[in-house]
NUGU-795495 format. One line per field, with one value per residue (C-alpha): residue number from 0; residue in three letters; x, y, z. Coordinates in Angstrom, 2 decimals. Example, Ala and Ser with C-alpha at 12.3 -4.5 7.8 and 13.67 -1.06 7.14 Angstrom:
// NUGU-795495
n: 0,1
res: ALA,SER
u: 12.30,13.67
v: -4.50,-1.06
w: 7.80,7.14
// end
This chain:
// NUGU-795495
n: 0,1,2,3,4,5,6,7,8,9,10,11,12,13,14,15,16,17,18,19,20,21,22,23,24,25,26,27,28,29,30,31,32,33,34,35,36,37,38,39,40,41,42,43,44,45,46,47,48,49,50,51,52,53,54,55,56,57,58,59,60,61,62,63,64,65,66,67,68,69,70,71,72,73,74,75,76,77,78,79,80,81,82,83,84,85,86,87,88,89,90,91,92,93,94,95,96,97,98,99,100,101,102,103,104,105,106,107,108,109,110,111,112,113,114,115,116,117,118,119,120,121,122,123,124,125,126,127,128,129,130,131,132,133,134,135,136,137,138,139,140,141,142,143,144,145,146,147,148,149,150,151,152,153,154,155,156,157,158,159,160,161,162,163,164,165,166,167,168,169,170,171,172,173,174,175,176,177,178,179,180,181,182,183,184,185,186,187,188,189,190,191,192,193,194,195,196,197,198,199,200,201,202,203,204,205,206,207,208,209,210,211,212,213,214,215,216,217,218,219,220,221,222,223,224,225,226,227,228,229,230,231,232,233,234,235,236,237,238,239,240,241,242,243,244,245,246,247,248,249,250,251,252,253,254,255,256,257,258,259,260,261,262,263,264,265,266,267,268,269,270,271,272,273,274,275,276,277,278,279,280,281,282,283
res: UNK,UNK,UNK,UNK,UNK,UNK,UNK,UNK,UNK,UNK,UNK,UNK,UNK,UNK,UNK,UNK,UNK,UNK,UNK,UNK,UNK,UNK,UNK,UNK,UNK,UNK,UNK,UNK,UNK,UNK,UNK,UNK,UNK,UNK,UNK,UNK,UNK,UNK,UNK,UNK,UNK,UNK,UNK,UNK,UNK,UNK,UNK,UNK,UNK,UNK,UNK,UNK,UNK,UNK,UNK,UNK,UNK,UNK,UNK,UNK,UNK,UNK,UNK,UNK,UNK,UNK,UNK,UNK,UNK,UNK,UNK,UNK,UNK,UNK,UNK,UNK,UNK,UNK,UNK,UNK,UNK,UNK,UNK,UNK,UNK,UNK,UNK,UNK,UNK,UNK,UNK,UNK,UNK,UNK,UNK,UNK,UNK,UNK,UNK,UNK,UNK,UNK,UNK,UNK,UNK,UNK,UNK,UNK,UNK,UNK,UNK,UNK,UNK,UNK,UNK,UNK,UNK,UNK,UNK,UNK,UNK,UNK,UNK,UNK,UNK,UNK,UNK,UNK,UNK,UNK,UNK,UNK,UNK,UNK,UNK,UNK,UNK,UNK,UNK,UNK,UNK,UNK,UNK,UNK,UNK,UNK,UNK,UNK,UNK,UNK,UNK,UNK,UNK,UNK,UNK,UNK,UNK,UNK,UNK,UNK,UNK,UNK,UNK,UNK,UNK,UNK,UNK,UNK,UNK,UNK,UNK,UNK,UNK,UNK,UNK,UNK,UNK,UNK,UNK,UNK,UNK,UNK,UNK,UNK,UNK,UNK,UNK,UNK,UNK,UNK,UNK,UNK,UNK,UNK,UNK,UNK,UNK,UNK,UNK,UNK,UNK,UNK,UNK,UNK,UNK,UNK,UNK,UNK,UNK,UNK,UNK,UNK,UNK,UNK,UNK,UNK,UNK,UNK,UNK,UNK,UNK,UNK,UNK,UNK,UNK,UNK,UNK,UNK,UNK,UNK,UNK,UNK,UNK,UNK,UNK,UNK,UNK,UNK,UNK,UNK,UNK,UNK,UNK,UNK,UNK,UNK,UNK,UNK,UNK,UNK,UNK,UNK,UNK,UNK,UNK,UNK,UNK,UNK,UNK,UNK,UNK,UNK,UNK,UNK,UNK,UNK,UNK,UNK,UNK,UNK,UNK,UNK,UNK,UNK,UNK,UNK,UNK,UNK,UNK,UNK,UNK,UNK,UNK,UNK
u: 107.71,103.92,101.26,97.40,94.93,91.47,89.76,86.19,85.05,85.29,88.81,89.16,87.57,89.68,93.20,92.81,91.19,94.33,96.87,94.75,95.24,99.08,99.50,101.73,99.22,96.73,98.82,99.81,95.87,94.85,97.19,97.48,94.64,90.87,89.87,86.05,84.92,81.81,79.03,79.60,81.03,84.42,85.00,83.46,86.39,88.89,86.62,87.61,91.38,92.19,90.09,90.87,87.14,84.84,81.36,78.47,79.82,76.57,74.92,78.22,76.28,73.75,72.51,73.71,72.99,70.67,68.65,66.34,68.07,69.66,68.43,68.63,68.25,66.79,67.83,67.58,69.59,72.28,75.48,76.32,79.16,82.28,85.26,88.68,89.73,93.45,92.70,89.36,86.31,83.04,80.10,77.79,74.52,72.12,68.99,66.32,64.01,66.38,69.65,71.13,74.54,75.16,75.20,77.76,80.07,80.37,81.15,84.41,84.69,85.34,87.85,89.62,92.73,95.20,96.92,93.30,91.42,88.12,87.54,84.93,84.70,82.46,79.91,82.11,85.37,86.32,89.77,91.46,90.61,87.85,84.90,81.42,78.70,75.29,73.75,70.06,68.88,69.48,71.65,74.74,74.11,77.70,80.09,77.79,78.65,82.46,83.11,84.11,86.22,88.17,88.21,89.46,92.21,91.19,93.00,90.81,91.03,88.20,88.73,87.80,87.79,89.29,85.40,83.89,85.57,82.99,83.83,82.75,83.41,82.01,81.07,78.88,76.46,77.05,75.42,72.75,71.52,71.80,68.00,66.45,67.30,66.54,62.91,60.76,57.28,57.58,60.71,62.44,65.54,66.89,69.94,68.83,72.17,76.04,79.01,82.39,84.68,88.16,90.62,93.46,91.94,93.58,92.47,93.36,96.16,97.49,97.18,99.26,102.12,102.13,102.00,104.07,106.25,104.75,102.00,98.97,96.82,93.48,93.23,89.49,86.27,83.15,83.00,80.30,79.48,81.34,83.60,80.98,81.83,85.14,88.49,91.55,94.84,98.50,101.15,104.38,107.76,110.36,109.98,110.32,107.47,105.46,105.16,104.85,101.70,100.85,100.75,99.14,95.93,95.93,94.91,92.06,90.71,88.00,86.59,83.11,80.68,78.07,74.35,71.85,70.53,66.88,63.74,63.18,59.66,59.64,55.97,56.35,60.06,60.87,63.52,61.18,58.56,61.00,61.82,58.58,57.62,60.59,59.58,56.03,54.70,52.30,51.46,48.14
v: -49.97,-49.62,-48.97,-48.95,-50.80,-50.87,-53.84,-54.46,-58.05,-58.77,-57.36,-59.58,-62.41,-62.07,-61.78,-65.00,-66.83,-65.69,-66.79,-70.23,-70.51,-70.59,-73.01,-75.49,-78.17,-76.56,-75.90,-80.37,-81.23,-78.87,-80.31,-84.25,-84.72,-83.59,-80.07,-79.60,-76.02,-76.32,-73.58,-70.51,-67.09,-66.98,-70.05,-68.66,-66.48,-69.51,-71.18,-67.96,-68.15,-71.63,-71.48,-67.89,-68.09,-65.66,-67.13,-65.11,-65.10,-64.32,-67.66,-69.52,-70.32,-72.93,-69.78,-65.92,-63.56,-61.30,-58.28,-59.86,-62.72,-65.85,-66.99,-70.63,-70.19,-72.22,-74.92,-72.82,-70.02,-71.60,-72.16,-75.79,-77.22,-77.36,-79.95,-79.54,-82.72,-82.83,-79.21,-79.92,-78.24,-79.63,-78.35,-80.99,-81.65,-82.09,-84.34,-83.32,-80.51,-80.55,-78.68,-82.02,-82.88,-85.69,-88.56,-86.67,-85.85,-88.65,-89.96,-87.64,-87.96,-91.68,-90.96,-88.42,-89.04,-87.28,-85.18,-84.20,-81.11,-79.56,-76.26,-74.69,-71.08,-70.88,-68.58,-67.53,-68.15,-68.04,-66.40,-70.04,-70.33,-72.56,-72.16,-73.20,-73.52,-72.60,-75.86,-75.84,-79.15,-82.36,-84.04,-81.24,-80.74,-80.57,-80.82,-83.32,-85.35,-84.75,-84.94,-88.58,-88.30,-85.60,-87.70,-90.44,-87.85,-85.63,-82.65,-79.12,-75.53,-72.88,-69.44,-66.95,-63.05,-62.14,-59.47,-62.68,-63.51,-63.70,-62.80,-65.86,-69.38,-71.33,-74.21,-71.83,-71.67,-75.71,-75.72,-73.43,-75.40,-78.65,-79.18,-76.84,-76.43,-73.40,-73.83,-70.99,-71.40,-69.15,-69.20,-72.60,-71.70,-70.10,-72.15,-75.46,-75.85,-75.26,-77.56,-77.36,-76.93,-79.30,-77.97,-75.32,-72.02,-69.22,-65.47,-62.15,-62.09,-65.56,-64.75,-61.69,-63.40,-66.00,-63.76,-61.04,-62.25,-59.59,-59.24,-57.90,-56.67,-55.79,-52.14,-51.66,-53.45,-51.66,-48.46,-46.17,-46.57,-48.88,-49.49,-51.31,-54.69,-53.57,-54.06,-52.35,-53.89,-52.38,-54.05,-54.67,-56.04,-54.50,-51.00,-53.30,-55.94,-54.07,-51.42,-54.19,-55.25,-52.01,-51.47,-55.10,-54.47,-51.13,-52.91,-55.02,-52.74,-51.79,-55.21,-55.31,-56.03,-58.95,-58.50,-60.13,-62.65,-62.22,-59.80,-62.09,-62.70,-65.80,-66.89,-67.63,-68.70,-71.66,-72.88,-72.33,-74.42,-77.01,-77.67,-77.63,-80.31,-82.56,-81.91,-83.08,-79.75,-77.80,-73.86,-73.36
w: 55.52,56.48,54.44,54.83,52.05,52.38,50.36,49.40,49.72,45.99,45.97,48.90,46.99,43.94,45.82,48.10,44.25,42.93,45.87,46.28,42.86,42.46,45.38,44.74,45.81,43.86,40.34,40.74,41.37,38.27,36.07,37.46,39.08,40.74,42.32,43.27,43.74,45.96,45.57,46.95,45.43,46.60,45.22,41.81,41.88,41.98,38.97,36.98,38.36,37.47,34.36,32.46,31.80,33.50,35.28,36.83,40.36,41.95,40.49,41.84,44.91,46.84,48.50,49.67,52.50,50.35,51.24,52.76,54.88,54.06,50.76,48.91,45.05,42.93,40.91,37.49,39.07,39.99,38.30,38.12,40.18,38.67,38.74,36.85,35.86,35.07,33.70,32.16,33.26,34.30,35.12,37.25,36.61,39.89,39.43,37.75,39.19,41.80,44.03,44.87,43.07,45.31,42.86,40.22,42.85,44.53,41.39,41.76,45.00,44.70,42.46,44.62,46.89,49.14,45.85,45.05,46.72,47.84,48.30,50.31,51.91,55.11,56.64,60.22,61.87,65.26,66.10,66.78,62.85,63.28,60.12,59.83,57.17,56.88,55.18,54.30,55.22,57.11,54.22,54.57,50.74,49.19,52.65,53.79,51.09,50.86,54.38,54.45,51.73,53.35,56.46,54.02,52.99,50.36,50.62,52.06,51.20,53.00,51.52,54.24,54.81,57.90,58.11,58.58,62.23,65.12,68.54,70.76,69.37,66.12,69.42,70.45,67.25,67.59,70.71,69.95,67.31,69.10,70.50,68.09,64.36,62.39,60.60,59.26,58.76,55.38,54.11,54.31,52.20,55.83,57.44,59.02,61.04,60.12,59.99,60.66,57.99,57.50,56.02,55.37,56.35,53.76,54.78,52.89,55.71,54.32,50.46,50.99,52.76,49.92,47.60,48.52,51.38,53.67,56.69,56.64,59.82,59.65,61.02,60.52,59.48,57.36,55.70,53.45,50.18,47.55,50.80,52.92,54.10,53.46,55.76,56.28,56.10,57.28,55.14,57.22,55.60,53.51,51.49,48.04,48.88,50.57,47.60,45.25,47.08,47.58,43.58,42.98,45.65,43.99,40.74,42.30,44.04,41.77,41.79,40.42,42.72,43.38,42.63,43.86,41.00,41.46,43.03,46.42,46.85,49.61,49.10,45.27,45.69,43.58,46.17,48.83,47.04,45.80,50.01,51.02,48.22,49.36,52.78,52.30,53.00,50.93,50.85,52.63
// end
């Protein structure tokens, strides 16, 4: 049987929270062990998955594409990191005045080991599945931080949508930004460089094949209205699964969407005057 879905991105967001959720590996590190959710929306999503609690999704987040550009918000926007340990939730607390959670999660970090996981979404992926980040400054903020301990073993999860797939090669941004990193007189919340994300890449198209046994191929990207940003899968596999997902993306469809937490005004923006005060730098 084929039939044709179309999913927002918070639909999007919600199914691969849910499949990432009921992983195996994921279900054993909840319940024995350590799962950090770094900052970023979809991974809000999972918080609400593996928790039953809801968050405010749009705070869930170091920083967002917003209307006006890349955006960095500030530490008394955000919603604190979380960490389940052995089911308990945590919320991190950065230092004072400050978006750096470095010293509480390494704390976890240290703790952490191959049965443990990290989950991170990215910014773009190339079709071989490779993912990058847009990190604000030279430090990596949370990746930065993690990435030895992944190289150490710590298991890797980056939730993706397939609408975020470039078509040239993540090593091209790489070299790009290899003599010249991104730095904006005004607004210094803007990307400073990316990094490459390790890890288990899991995609709409991967979350429905968990979950339903079935494949999905993405027939169209974008649309009008509440549809934009949307993509369009055809389901493939047998009449039973395949209107069993049907009925189950059905549900999520009407996802409600992400708002912008704040009225962007760059010049008075506390993250861009926290940066500039770390950096040395003072509005003129």
């Amino acid at each position: 049987m084929r039939k044709v879905i179309t999913l927002k991105p918070e639909a999007s967001k919600r199914l691969i929270a849910r499949s990432i959720s009921r992983l195996p590996a994921v279900q054993k590190a909840f319940s024995e062990g350590y799962i950090i959710l770094s900052l970023g929306t979809t991974c809000g999503y999972i918080v609400e998955e593996l928790s039953g609690n809801s968050i405010p999704r749009s705070r869930y987040a170091c920083g967002y594409i917003s209307s006006m550009g890349p955006c960095l918000l500030g530490p008394g926007e955000q919603f604190r990191l979380i960490v389940f340990d052995h089911g308990q939730m945590i919320q991190l607390n950065s230092k004072e005045d400050s978006l750096d959670f470095s010293e509480s999660l390494i704390k976890y970090l240290e703790k952490m080991g191959p049965g443990d996981i990290f989950i991170k979404g990215g910014n773009v992926m190339d079709s071989s599945g490779k993912v990058a980040v847009l990190i604000g400054g030279p430090e990596g903020g949370e990746i930065g931080t993690a990435l030895p301990y992944i190289a150490r073993g710590v298991g890797s999860i980056v939730p993706m949508l397939v609408s975020k797939t470039m078509p040239g090669k993540v090593d091209d941004i790489l070299e790009a930004l290899k003599e010249e990193k991104v730095t904006k007189e005004w607004c210094d919340a803007e990307p400073y460089d990316v990094i490459i994300l390790p890890g288990k890449v899991i995609t709409e198209i991967e979350a429905i094949r968990y979950l339903f046994g079935i494949e999905a191929l993405p027939l169209a990207f974008g649309g009008i209205g509440s549809n934009r940003g949307a993509t369009t899968f055809l389901l493939c596999g047998p009449d039973a699964k395949v209107e069993a997902a049907y009925a189950y993306l059905q549900a999520i469809k009407d996802e409600s969407p992400l708002q912008e937490v704040k009225n962007l005004d760059c010049y008075n923006c506390p993250s861009y005057t926290f940066l500039r005060k770390k950096q040395g730098r003072f509005l003129t």
